[in-house]
N, C-alpha and C positions, 0 to 999 in steps of 0.2 A: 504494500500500500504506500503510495505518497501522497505527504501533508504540505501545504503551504501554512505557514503562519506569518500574518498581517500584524506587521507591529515587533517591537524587539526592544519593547522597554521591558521592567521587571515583570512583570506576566507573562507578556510575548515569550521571554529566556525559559522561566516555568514551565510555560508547556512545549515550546520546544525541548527540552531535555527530560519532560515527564513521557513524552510521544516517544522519544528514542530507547526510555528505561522501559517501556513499556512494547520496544521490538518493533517500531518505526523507524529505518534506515535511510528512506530516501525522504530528507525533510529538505526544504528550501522556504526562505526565508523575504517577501517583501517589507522593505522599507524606505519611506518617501525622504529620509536624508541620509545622505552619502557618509557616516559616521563608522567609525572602524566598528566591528563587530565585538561584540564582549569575550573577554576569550575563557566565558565561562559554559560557551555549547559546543556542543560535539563537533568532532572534525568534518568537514570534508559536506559543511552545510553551503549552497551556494545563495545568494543572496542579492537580488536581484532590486533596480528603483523603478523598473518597467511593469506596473501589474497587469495590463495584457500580454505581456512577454512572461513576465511567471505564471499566468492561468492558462498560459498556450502550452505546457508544458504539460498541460492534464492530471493534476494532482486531482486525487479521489475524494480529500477532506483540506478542509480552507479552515483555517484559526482564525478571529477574528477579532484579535487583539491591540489593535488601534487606540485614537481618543474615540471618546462616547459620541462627541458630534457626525462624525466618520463612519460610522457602522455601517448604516443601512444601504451605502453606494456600495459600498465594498462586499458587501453581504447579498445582493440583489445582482451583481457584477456574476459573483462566484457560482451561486444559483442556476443563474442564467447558461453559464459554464457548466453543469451536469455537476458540481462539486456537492460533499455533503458539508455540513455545518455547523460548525462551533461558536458562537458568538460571548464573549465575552458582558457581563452584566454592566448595565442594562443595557436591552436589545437596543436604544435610540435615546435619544435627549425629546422624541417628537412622537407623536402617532404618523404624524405624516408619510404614508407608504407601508406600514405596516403592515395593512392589509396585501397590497400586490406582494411583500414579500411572501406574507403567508400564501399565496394565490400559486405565485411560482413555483414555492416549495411541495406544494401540493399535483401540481402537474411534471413538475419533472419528478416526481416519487423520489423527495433529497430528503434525510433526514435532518432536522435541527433541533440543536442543545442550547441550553441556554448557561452559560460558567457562574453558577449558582449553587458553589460546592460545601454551603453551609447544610442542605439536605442530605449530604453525605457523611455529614458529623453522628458518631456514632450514641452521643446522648442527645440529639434531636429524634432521632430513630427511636430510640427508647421511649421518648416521650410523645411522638406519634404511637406505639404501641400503644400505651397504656391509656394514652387517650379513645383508641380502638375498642378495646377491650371495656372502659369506662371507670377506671380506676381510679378516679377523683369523681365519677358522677358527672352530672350538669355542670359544663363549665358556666361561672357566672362571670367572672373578668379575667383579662388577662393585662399582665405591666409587662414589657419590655423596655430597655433601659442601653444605651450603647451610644457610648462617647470616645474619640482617641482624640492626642493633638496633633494635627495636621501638617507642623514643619519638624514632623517627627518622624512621619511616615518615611518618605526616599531622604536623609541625611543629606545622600551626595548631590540632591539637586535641590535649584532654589524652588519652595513650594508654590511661589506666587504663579510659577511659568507653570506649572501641571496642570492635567487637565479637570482636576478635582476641584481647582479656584478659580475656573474661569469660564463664566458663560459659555463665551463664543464654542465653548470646547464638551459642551456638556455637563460641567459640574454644578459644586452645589453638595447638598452635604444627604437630601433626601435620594439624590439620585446615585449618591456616590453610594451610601450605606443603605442600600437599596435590598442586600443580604436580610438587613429584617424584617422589611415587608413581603419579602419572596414567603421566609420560612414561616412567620401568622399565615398567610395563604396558603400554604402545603401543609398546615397543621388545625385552620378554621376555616378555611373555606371560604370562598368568593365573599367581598365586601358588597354590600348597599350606599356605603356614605363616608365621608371624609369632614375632618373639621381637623385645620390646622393654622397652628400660631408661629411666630417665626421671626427667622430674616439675620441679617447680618446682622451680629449684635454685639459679637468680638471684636476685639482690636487687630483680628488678623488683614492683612493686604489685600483682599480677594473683592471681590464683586457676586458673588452668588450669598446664600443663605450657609449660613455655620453653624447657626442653632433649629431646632423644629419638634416642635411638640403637635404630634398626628393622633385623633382620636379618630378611631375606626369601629365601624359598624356592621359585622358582618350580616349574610343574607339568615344566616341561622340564630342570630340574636345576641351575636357575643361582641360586648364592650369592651376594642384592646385600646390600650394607650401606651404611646410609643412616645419616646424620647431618644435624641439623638444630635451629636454636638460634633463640634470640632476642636473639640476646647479640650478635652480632661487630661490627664496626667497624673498618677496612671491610666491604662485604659480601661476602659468599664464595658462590659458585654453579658446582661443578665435576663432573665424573664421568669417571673411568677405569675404562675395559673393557680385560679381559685375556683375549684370546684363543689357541690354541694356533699361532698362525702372526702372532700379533702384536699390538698395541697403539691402541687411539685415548684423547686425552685432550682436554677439551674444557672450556675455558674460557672462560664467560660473561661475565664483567665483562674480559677481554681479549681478549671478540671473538675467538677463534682454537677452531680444531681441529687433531688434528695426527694421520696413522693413519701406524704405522709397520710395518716387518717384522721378523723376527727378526735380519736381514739390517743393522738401523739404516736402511734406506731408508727415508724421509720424504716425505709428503705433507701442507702444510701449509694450511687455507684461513681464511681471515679474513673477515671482515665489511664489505661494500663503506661507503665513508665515509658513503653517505649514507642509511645505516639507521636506523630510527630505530624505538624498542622499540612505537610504538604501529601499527606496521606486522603484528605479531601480532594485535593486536587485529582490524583492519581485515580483516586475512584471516579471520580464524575466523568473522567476523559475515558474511562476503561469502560462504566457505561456507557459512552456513546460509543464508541467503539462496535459494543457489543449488540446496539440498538443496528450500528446497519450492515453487522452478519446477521442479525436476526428478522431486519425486518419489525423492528418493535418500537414505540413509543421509549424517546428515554427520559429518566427521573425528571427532567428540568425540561419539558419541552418547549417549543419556540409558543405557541399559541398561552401557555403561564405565563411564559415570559413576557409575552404583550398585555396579561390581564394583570399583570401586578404593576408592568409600567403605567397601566392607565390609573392603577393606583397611587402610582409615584408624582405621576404629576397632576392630577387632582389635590393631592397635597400642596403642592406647590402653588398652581392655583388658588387654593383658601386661604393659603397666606399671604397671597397679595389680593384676593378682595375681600379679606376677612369675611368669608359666610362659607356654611356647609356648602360640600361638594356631590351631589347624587350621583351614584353611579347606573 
């Protein structure tokens, strides 16, 4: 199989060398500026500033690792090319074309993923389970909580120029940290409504929104509320569900879950030592992978991935004309 990966910043490097660890050989590489290549991917990658000259090459799967404002040319390009599809979160900064993308992908029978590899976290799995199962009852609210500081993120570059601070480019802190609205939607089910508050509120350089408090209304009746910054230090990545027969709470940078009863009896499970965060990665590429030998829907498919961005930016929306967002 050959993959093309779009992009060769720190995720672009990621999945080019998770694609090779995982028995991808023939990888090649576009990128729109002429910059020496990292010499932290495999050899013998060629690397190409022409993208009709690298999709004439017939790669079978297309990464789609670019800025966010970028996607969907590139995405709709590869498509169009018979290529299958990995698109890096979130699918667009826009709705606009979303649909023809799905349209295309639908008539050339192409599979697409969406790089939404927090569902592959193996205590969100858990707690899908026993949400399944009904192990807390009736959910009645859920909190989600997830803050990092943002010129903390890439060290070696200045954060104003990334694409996480900059309009033009897609960013913005709801689109950016887009991982939490993916997983409430993989774990409650399609939203009804949006109400969010907002906006640049830190002293950082940027021009998009750094802070956002999102209350979500799903179609099954559950009240989450999200939080989500640019600001903290340490970083913070939490969520408590409250159910009518009990409790789970779930702590990401502590590696733990913990589902209780109303009872105080405790279930606690932690994260074996030798986890390590790019093991998400690996699995989300290894499902799609497996999604087009098989012929199957994979974990993150493109058609979520446009309903959670319709979520993302309704957010966005309410907090520039302060009022609920229906969806």
């Amino acid at each position: 199989m050959k993959a093309l990966i779009v992009g060769l910043g720190s995720i672009g490097t990621r999945h080019l060398n998770n694609l090779y660890a995982l028995g991808i050989r023939e990888l090649n590489v576009f990128r729109s500026r002429n910059l020496t290549p990292p010499d932290t991917i495999p050899d013998n990658v060629s690397v190409f500033h022409d993208y009709d000259e690298a999709l004439s090459g017939g790669p079978e799967i297309v990464v789609i690792a670019n800025p966010t404002s970028y996607h969907l040319q590139f995405a709709q390009k590869a498509l169009e090319a018979g290529c299958h599809l990995y698109i890096e979160k979130p699918v667009s900064h826009t709705l606009e074309d979303t649909e023809n993308l799905m349209k295309t992908a639908k008539d050339k029978k192409r599979i697409v993923a969406v790089g939404c590899q927090l569902r592959f976290h193996s205590h969100l799995e858990h707690i899908r389970k026993w949400l399944e199962q009904g192990r807390v009852g009736k959910v009645l609210s859920v909190s989600v909580d997830m803050g990092e500081y943002l010129p903390e993120w890439h060290p070696w570059e200045d954060y104003r120029q990334s694409y996480t601070a900059r309009a033009d480019m897609g960013g913005g802190v709801v689109l950016t940290l887009i991982h939490e609205i993916d997983y409430v939607y993989w774990l409650f089910g399609r939203v009804s409504r949006v109400y969010a508050t907002g906006g640049h509120l830190t002293s950082l350089d940027i021009d998009v929104e750094d802070t956002a408090l999102v209350s979500l209304w799903t179609q099954q009746g559950v009240p989450i509320q999200l939080r989500m910054d640019y600001w903290r230090k340490p970083p913070v990545r939490t969520m408590n569900i409250v159910g009518e027969k009990g409790e789970i709470v779930w702590d990401y940078y502590k590696g733990e879950i913990i589902v209780s009863d109303r009872d105080s009896n405790k279930e606690h499970v932690e994260l074996p030592e030798t986890w390590d965060r790019n093991d998400m990665f690996i699995a989300t590429m290894q499902n799609f992978l497996e999604s087009i030998q098989n012929r199957s829907v994979p974990r993150t498919p493109l058609s979520e991935g446009i309903e959670v961005l319709k979520i993302a930016l309704a957010a966005k929306t309410s907090i520039c004309q302060q009022k609920a967002i229906e969806l």
